[in-house]
N, C-alpha and C positions, 0 to 999 in steps of 0.2 A: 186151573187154567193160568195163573198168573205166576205160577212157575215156572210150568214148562215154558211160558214166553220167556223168563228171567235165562233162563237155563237156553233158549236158542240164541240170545244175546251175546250170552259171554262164551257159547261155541263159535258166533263169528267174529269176536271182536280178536279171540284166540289167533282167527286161522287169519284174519288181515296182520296180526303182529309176526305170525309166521311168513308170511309172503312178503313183509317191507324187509327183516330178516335177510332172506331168501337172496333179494332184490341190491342189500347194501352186501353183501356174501359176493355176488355176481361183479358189482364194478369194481370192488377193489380187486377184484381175481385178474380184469380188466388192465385194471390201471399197472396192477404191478406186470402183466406181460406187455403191455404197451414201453416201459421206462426198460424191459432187460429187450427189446427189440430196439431200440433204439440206443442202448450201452453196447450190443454187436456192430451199430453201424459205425465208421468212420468219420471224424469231424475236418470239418476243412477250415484252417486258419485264417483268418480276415484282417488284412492291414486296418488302422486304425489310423485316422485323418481327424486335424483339429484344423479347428478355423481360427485362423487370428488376423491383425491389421496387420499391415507393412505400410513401411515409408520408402523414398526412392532418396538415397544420398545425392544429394549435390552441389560438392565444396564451390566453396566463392570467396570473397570477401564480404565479411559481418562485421559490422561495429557494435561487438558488447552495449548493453545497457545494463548500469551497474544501480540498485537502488538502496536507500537507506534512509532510517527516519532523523529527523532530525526537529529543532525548536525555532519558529520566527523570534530572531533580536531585531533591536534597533541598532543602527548604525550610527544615530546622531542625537542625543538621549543630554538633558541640561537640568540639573539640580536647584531650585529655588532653597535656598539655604540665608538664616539668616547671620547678617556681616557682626551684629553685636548685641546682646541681650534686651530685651524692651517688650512694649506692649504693642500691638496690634490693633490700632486705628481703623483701619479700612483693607475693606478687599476688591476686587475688580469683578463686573457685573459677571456672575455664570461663572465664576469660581467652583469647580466641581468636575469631578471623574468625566472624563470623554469631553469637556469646552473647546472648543476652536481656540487656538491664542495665534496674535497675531506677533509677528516682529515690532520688539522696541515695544508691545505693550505694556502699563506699571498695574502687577498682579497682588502686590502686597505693598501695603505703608503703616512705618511704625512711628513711635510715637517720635516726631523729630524734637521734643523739646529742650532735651540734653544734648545734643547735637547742634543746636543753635545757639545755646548759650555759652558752649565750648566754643563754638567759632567765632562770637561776638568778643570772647575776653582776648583770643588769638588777633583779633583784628586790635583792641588793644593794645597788644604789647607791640602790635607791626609801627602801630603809631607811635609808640613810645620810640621805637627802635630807627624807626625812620628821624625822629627828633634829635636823639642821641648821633647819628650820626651826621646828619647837618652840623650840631653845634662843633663836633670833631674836625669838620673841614673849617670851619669858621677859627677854632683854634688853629689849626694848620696853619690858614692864611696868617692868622699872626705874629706865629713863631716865624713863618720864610723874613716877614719886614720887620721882627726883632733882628735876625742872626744878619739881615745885608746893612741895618746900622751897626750893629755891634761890629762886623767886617770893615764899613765905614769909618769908625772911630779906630782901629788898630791904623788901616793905610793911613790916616793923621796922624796920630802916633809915630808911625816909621818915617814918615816925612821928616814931623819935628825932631826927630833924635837925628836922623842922618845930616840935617840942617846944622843942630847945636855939633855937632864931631865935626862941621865944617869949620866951625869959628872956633871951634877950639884949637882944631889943626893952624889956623891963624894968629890966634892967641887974643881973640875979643871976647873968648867965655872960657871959664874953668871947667874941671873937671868935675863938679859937683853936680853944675847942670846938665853936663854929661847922663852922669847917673840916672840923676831924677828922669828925665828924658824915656833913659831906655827902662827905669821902673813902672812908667806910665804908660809905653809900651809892651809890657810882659802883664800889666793890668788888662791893656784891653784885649791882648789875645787869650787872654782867662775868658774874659765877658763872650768872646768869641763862642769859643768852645763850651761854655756854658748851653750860650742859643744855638747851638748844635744839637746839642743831647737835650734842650726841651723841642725843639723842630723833632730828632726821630721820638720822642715819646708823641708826638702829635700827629707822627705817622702810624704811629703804630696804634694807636684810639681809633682812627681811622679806619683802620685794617678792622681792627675788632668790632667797631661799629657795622661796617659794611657786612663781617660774617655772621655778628646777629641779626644783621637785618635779613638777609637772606636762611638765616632759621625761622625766622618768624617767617616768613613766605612760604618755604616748605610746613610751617605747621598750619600755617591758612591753607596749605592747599589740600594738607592733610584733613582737618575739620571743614571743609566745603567738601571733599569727596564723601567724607562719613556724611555729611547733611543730606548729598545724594544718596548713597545708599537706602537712607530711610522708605525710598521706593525704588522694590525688589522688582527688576524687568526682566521679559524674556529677550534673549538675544535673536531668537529665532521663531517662526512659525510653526506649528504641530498641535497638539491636543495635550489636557492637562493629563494627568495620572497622579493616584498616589496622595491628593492631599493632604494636608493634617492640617490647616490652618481655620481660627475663628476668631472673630474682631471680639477685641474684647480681653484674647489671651496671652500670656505671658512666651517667649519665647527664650531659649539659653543660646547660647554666643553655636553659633555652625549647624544651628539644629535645620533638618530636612523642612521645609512646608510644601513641597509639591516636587512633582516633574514633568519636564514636557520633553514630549515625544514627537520628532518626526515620522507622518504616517509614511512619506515618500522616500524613504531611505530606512527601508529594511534589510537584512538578509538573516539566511537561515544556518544555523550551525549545526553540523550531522558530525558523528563520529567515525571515524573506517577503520577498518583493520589494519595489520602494518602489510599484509600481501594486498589487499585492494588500494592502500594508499600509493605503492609501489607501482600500480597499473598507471600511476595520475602523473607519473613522474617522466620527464625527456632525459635524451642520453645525458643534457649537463647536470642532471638530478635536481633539476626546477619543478615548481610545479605548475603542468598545465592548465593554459585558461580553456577549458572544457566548455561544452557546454550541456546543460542541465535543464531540469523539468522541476519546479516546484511544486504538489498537487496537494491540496487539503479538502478533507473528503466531509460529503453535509450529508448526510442520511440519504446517499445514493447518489445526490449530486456532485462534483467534484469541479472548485477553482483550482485552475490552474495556469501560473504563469511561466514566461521563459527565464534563466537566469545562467549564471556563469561561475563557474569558481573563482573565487578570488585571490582565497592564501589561505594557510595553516595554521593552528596555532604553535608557536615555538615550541614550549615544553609540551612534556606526554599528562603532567596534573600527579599527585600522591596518587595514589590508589587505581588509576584509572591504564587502560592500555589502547592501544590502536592510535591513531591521531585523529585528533578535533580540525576539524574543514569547513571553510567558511563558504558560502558561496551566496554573490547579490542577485536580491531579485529586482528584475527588467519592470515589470507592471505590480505593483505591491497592491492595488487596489483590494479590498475585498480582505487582505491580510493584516492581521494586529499582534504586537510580540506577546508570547505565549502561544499563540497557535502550536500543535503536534501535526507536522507536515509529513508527506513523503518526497524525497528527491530521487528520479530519476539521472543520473547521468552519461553522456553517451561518449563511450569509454572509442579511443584510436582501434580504427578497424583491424581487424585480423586476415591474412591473404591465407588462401587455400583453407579454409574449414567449412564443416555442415551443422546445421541445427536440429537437432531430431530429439524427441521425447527423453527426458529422463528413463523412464521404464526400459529404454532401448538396451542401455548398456549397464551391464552387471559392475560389483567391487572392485573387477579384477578388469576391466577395459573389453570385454567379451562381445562381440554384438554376436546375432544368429544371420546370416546371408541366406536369403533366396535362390538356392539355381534353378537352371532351365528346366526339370523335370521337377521343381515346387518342391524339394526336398531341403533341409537346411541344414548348415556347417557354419562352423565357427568360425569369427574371425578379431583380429585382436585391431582395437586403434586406441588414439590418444586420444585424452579426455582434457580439453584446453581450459574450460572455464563450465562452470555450472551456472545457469541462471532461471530459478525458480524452480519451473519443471520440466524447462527445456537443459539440454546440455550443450556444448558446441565442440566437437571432435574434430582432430586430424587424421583423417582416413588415407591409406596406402592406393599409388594412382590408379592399383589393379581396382577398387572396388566402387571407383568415380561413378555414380548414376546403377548401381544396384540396388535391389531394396532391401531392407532386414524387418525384420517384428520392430514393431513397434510398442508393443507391452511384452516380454516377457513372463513367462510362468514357470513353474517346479514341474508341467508336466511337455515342456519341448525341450526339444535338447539337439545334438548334432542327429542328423542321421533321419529326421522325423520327418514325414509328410505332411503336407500342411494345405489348406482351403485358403488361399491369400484373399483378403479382403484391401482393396487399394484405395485410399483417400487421400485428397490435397497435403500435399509437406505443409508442416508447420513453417513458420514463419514467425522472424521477430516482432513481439507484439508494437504494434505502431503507436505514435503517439497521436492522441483521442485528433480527431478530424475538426478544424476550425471553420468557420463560416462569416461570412459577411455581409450581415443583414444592413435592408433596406430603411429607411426614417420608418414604414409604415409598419412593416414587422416588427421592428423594434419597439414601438409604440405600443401596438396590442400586445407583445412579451412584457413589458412593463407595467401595462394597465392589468393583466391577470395575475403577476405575480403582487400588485398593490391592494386585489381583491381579495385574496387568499386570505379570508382571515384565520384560518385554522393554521396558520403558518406561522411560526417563532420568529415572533423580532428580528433576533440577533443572524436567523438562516435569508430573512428575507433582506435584510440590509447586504448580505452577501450576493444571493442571488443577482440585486437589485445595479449592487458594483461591477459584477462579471458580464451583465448585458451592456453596460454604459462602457464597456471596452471597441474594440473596433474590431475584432475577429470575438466567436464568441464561440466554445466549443458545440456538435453537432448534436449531441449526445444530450445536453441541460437542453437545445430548443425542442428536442425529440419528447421528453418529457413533459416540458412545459405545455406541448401542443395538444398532448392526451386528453388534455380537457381540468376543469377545476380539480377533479379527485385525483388527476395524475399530477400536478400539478402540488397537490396537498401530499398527496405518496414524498415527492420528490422533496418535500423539505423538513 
């Protein structure tokens, strides 16, 4: 019994492998008359349509914005150096990176002891020298009333002799007293000339007294200026930087102890190309007062103030090419040299050009045109200036307010049909939107960004500068408003 059951098992398991067989036998017979019925039938060709963006041309006048990075300097930057070697007495209170200094304040004094002892011996000799020459005019006086007796005694002299040659001519005196007469007068105009020449030696003591003395003056004023130096002042108001000084220590003749920095007289130095520096230039090859955007970026947030070109540097530097450009900034707040800024500049407009995507136009000046039945051809324009990923072209008056692709691709070309998809013309990016908040606004921007403590010092002291301006960009209060975590995002 348990055979024959075995044995009708695998007669049907036989005859289902034979019918699936059967079954896979049958569709492919199928399938392959299905593929030669349809290789008899004829195919019908189907245009092939892509869809891309277009932009509409339309020339105008643009003013280029040319950007480049560049480094905050200072414009008005003073050396605390000392005038002659010594020791360091005293410093001034808050002596240290980042201090307020005031104008005429004394930030350093050294040891004035040698300085005053030099000036006390200088005051010395003045006296000696002033003594010296008193006594010289006091001789003066007395050589002028030697040499008008000694003058005195010759006009006696000549009297008596001209008297004695009277009576001799008479014949009451001889000729002996003659003589003697006129020997008495050849004596006293000796004596004369004598008190001559000590009268000029008593001029001339004189003279030399008076130009010592006047050295001694110059070296008193010399040793009273060194006394002062002994405290190192600022000439001007700004912040310290830089110092190297401690009471206590030794200094060598010129050596640096600090600098102060004006915070309000910055500007930024960027380098340009010699074709971008050339766009900066008027027909008499000056260079223009432009004017510029200074923007330095905080972890999303972005100060930014107005400024201007202001001049060039003369030479190009060894090694260096393009030229170095200065240019000052209008509100420096919020700015400190070292910062890595961007500059914005907004370059003299251009008459008759369009702004359209980079993507638009090929190597070779090519754009793709749109006509009336959405089919595209080529068309050639100038390519004026590239900026970023925009370009600015001069296009031919026939293609004034046409559209072309705005991305090109490897697979459109002349001649292609195309699905236009039409979106707003770009446009030059604007500079960020400013705003002018009210006392109360401003207060609650200030009291949140004071809360933030998840916020960096040195971003919040920025922040903190950019609201206390009077226009305050749209963009930093859009943030700020978000709430503490956008607020904390933002710095």
């Amino acid at each position: 019994m348990r055979f024959l059951t075995r044995s009708l098992i695998a007669v049907f398991l036989a005859a289902l492998a034979l019918g699936l067989l059967a079954l896979a036998g049958d569709m492919v017979r199928q399938t392959l008359a299905e593929r030669a019925a349809q290789a008899d039938r004829p195919r019908i060709a189907r245009e092939r349509v892509f869809t891309t963006r277009v932009v509409t041309v339309q020339p105008g006048e643009v003013a280029p914005v040319l950007s480049a990075f560049g480094e905050v300097v200072s414009r008005r930057t003073l050396e605390l150096r000392a005038p002659f070697a010594g020791r360091i007495i005293a410093l001034a209170d808050g002596f240290e990176d980042g201090a307020p200094v005031e104008a005429g304040q004394a930030m350093i004094r050294l040891d004035p002891a040698d300085a005053l002892a030099a000036r006390d011996l200088v005051r010395n000799d003045l006296t000696r020298a002033e003594a010296e020459l008193r006594d010289a005019r006091r001789s003066l006086e007395l050589s002028h009333l030697d040499r008008a007796e000694a003058e005195a005694q010759a006009d006696l002299r000549r009297r008596a002799t001209e008297r004695r040659q009277t009576l001799t001519e008479r014949g009451v005196a001889t000729e002996t007293t003659v003589e003697e007469a006129e020997l008495a007068l050849a004596a006293a105009r000796a004596a004369v000339i004598a008190r001559q020449q000590a009268e000029a030696q008593a001029e001339a003591r004189v003279n030399a007294a008076e130009t010592a003395l006047d050295r001694q003056r110059i070296n008193l004023a010399e040793a009273e200026r060194r006394v002062s130096e002994t405290e190192i002042a600022a000439t001007f108001g700004g912040v310290l930087s830089d110092t190297a000084a401690v009471v206590g220590g030794h200094v060598a003749l010129n050596e640096r102890l600090a600098r102060v920095i004006d915070p309000d007289a910055l500007e930024v130095a960027f380098r340009l190309s010699t074709a971008q520096y050339l766009r900066l230039l008027d027909p008499a090859g000056d260079l223009i007062r432009a004017r510029a955007e200074v923007a330095l970026e905080l972890g999303g947030l972005e100060i930014t103030s107005p400024g201007m070109i202001s001049r060039a540097s003369p030479s190009v530097g060894e090694g260096q090419s393009g030229r170095l450009v200065y240019a000052q900034i209008d509100a420096p707040r919020g700015f400190r040299p070292g910062d890595f800024v961007t500059v914005r500049i907004t370059e003299p407009a251009l008459p008759d050009v369009a702004m359209v995507p980079a993507t638009a136009v090929d190597a070779a000046g090519i754009v793709l045109v749109l006509d009336t039945d959405d089919r595209l051809r080529a068309a050639r324009v100038e390519v004026v200036r590239r900026q970023g990923d925009m370009v600015l072209i001069r296009v031919p008056p026939v293609l004034a307010g046409s559209e072309i692709v705005a991305a090109r691709n490897p697979l459109l070309g002349e001649g292609i049909r195309v699905r236009p998809q039409r979106e707003a013309n770009a446009q030059i990016p604007e500079a960020p939107e400013m705003v002018t908040l009210d006392a109360e606004t401003r207060a609650s921007l200030i009291a949140r960004v004071e809360g933030a403590v998840m916020m960096p010092e040195g971003v919040r002291t920025r922040i903190l500068s950019q609201l206390e301006q009077e226009q305050v960009p749209a963009r930093l209060i859009e943030r700020l408003q978000q709430g503490p975590g956008g607020g904390r995002q933002g710095g």
